[in-house]
C-alpha positions in Angstrom: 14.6 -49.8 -8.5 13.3 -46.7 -7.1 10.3 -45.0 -8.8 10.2 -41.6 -10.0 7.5 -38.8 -9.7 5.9 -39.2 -12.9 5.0 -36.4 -14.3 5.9 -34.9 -11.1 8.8 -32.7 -12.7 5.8 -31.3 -15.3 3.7 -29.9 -12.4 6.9 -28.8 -10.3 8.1 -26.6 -13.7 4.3 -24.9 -14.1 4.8 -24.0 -10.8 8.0 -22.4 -10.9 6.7 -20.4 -13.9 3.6 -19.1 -12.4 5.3 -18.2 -9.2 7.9 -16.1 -11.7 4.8 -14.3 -13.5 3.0 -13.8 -10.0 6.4 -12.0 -8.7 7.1 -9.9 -12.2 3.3 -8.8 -11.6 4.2 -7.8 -7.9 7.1 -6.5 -9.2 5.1 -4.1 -11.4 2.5 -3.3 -9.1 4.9 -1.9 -6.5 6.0 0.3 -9.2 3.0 1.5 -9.4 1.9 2.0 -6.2 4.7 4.6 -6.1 2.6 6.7 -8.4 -0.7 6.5 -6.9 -1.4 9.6 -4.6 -4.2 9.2 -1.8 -4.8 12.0 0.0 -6.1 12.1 4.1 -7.7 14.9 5.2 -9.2 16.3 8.7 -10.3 19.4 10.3 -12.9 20.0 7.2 -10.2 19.9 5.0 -8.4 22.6 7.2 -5.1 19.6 7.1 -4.1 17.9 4.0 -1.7 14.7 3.5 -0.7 13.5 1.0 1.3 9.9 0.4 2.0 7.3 -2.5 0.8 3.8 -2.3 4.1 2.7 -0.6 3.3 5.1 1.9 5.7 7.8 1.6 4.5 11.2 2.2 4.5 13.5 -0.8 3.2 17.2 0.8 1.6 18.6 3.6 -0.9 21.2 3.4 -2.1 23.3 6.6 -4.7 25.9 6.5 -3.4 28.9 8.3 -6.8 29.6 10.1 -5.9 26.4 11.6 -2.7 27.7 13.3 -3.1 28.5 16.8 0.3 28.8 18.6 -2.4 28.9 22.1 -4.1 25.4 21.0 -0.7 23.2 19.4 -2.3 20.6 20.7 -5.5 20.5 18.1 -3.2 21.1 15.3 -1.3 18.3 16.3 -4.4 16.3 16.2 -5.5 17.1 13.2 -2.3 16.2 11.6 -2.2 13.0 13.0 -6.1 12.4 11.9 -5.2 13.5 7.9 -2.3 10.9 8.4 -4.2 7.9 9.3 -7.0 8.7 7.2 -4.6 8.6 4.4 -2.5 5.2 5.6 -5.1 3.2 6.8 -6.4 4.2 2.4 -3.1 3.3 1.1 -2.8 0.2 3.3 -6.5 -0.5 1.9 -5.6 0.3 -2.2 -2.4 -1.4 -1.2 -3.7 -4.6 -0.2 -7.0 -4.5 -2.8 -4.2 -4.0 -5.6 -2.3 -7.1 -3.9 -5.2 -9.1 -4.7 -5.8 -8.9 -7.8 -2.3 -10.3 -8.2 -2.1 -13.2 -6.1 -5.9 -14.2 -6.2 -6.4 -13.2 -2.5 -3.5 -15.5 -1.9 -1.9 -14.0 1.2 2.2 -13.6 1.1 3.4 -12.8 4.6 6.0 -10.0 4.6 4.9 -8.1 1.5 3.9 -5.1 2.8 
């Protein structure tokens, strides 16, 4: 006669539930994160970005004392400075949020 698990069935069911409330709280905080706005800057301020927490860009901003068409270059660097300075914040709110809902348990492939 073979032997069960015991209360092995229990344990497996507890689980199942709190991995269904850890992904409805995932679920919610990637709705949220579509909200948040963080906002990368460079030049002084002279270039603005501006992207939600799933890192979408919402607006650009560009100072037109900033505008040079005899230095493209520099503009292009200061666009590309505001736009990691506000990924490399969204990744960071991103992944603090993502903690507070999994414990600091680590989900590969979630963002």
């Amino acid at each position: 006669m073979a032997k069960g698990f015991g209360g092995g069935g229990m344990q497996m069911n507890g689980l199942v539930k709190q991995a269904q409330a850890m992904q409805q709280k995932i679920t919610k905080m990637q709705e949220d994160l579509a909200s948040y706005e963080i906002t990368g800057t460079s030049g002084g301020g002279m270039v603005t970005v501006v992207i939600n927490g799933k890192q979408e860009v919402k607006s650009i901003k560009i100072n037109k004392e900033v505008v040079n068409p005899d230095d493209v270059e520099m503009l292009e660097d200061l666009i590309l400075s505001a736009f990691k300075e506000a990924f490399t914040k969204s990744s960071e709110y991103s992944q603090k949020e993502l903690s507070k809902v999994t414990g600091g348990l680590s989900i590969p492939g979630l963002f």
